[in-house]
C-alpha positions as CSV (number, residue, x, y, z in Angstrom):
1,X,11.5,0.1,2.0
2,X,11.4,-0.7,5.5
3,X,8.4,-1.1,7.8
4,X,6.7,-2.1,10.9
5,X,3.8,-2.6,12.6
6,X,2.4,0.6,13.8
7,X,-0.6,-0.2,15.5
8,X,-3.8,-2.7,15.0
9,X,-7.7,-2.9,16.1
10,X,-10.0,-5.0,14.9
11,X,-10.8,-3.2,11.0
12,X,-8.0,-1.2,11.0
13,X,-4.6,-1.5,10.4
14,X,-1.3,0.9,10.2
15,X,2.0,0.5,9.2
16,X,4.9,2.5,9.0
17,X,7.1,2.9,5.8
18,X,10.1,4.2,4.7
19,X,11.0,4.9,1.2
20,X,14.7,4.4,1.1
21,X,17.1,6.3,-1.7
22,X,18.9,3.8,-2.6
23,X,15.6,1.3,-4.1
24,X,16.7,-0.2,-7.5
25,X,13.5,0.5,-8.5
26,X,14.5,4.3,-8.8
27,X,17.4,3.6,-11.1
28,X,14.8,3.3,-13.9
29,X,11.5,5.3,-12.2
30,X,13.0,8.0,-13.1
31,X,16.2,8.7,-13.7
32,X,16.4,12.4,-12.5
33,X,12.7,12.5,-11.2
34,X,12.5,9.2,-9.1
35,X,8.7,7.8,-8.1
36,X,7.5,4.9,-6.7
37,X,5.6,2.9,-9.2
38,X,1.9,2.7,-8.7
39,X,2.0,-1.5,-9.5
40,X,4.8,-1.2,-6.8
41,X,2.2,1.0,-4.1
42,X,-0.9,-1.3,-4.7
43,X,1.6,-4.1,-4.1
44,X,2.6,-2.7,-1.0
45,X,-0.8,-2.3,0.3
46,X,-2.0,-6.0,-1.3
47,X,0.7,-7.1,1.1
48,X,-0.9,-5.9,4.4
49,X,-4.4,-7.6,3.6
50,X,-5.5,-10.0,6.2
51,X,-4.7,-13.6,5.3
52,X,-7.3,-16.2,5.2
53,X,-7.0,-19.9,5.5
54,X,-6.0,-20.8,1.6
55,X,-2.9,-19.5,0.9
56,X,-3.9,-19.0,-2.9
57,X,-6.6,-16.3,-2.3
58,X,-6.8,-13.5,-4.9
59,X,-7.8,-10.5,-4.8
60,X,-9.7,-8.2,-7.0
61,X,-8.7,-3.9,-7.4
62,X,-12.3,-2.5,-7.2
63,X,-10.9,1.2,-7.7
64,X,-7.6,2.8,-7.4
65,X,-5.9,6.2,-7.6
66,X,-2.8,7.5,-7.2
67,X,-2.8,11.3,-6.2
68,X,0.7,12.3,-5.2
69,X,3.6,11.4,-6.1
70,X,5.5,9.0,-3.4
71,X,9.1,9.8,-3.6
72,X,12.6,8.6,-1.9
73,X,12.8,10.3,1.4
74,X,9.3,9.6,2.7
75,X,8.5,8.8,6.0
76,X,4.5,7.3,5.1
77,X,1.9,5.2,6.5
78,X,-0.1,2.1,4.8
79,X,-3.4,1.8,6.6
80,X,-6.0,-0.9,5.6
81,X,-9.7,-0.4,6.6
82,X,-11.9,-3.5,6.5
83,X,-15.3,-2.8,5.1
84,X,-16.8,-5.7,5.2
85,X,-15.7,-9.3,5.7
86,X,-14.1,-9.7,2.0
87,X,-13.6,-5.6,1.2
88,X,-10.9,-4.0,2.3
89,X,-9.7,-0.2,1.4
90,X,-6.3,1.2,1.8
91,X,-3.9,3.8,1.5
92,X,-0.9,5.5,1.5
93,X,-0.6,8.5,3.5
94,X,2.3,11.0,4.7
95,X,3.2,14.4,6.1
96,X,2.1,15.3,2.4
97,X,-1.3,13.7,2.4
98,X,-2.7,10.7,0.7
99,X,-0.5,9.6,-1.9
100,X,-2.6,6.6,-3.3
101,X,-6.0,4.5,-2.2
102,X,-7.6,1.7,-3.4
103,X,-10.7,-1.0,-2.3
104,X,-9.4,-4.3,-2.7
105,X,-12.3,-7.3,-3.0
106,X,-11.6,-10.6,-2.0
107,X,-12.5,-13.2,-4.9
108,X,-14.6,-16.1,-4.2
109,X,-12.8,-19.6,-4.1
């Protein structure tokens, strides 16, 4: 996977992504029929959340749902949309449409 900043405001955030062929991931996701794995998306996305000041914040998946299949070869877009100060939803888009989206919820320390 490779990816960049695409552009940034102040509650929303895009970021290009790649899906390279040659991902070991697809050797065994599946052979013949290769998909990213959804653990593999919503880590993807977990990624991108904002940061706050303790490095050991977790998160909590509210929702999540995975609606197309993401595939080698895609050219795709992880956006995050802040909700509210600790909810945050995002998604996977393409040329294709959505391919997954899901509210993440920042746990209380």
């Amino acid at each position: 996977m490779q990816n960049q900043p695409a552009s940034e405001s102040q509650t929303e955030t895009s970021t290009k992504l790649f899906v390279s062929h040659d991902m070991a991931i697809f050797g065994g996701h599946f052979p013949g029929n290769p998909l990213v794995p959804a653990a593999l998306q919503l880590e993807w996305m977990l990624e991108r959340l904002p940061k706050g000041c303790d490095a050991h914040e977790s998160w909590t998946v509210k929702n999540a749902k995975f609606l197309k299949p993401l595939q080698p070869g895609t050219e795709a877009q992880i956006l995050i949309r802040e909700s509210d100060a600790s909810t945050f939803k995002a998604s996977i888009q393409s040329e294709a449409g959505t391919h997954s989206m899901a509210t993440f919820t920042r746990n209380a320390q």
